[in-house]
C-alpha positions in Angstrom: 0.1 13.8 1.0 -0.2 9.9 -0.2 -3.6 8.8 0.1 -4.1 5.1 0.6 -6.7 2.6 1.3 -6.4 -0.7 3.1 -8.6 -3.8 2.9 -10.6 -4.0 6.0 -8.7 -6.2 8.2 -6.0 -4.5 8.3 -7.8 -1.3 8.7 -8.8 -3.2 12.0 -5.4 -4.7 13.0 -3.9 -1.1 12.8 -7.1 0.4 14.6 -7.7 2.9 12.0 -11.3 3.8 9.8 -11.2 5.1 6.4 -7.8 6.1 4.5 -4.6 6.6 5.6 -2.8 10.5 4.5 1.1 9.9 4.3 4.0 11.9 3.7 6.1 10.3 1.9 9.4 12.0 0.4 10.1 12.1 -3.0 11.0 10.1 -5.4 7.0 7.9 -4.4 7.4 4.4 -5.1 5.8 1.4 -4.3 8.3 0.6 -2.0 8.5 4.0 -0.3 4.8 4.0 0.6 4.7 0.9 2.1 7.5 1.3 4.2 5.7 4.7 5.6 2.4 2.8 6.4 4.7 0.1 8.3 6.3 2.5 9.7 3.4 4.2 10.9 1.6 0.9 11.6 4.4 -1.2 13.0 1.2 -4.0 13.6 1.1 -4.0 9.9 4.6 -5.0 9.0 5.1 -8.6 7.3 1.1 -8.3 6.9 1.9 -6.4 3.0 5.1 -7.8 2.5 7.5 -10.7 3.4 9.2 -10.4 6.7 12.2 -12.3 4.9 12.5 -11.5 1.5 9.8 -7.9 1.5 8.1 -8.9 -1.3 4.9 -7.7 -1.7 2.7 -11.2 -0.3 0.7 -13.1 -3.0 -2.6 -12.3 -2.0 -2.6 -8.8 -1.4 -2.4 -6.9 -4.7 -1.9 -2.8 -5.4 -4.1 -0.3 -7.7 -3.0 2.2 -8.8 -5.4 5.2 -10.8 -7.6 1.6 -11.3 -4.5 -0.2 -12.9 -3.0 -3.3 -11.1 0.0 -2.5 -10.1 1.2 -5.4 -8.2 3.4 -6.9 -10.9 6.0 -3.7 -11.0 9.0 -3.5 -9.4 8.6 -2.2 -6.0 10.7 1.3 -7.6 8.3 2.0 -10.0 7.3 5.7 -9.6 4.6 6.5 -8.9 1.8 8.8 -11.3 1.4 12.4 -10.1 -2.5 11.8 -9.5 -1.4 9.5 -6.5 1.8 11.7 -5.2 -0.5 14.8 -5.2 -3.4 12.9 -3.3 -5.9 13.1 -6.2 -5.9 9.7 -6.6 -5.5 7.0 -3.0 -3.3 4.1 -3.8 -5.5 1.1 -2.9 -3.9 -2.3 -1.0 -6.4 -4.7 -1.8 -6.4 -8.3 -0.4 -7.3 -10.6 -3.0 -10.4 -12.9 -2.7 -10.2 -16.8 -2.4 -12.5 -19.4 -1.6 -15.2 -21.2 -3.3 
């Protein structure tokens, strides 16, 4: 079970509180977890990711076991302390503003 955490708003756009538990099949990537939250959360799609091109959108950045993430390639495995649900992969949206 993928653990994940979303930034607030869109913890309110999908109507959800706290983290979300995914399955996700093997092998976990980037990629592979976000398309199971969209797919769960069909309100969130093109809020993570491009509609066009599904990159991952400039503001919105990934951690992973406290590591930034967001530059790797959306295949990137990922570590077992996030496939086992030790660890919750966190979807942060980045902070801007003066």
């Amino acid at each position: 079970m993928i653990r994940v955490v979303l930034p607030f708003h869109l913890r309110n756009l999908a109507g959800v509180s706290g983290e979300l538990a995914l399955d996700v099949a093997a092998p976990v990537t980037l990629r592979a977890v976000v398309d199971a939250v969209e797919a769960r959360y069909p309100v969130l799609r093109g809020t993570i990711r491009d509609h066009a091109s599904g990159k991952r959108r400039t503001l919105v950045r990934f951690f992973v076991c406290r590591e930034d993430w967001s530059a790797r390639p959306p295949e990137t495995e990922l570590p077992a302390e996030i496939v086992s649900g030790r660890e919750p992969l966190l979807i942060v949206g980045a902070m801007a503003g003066g």
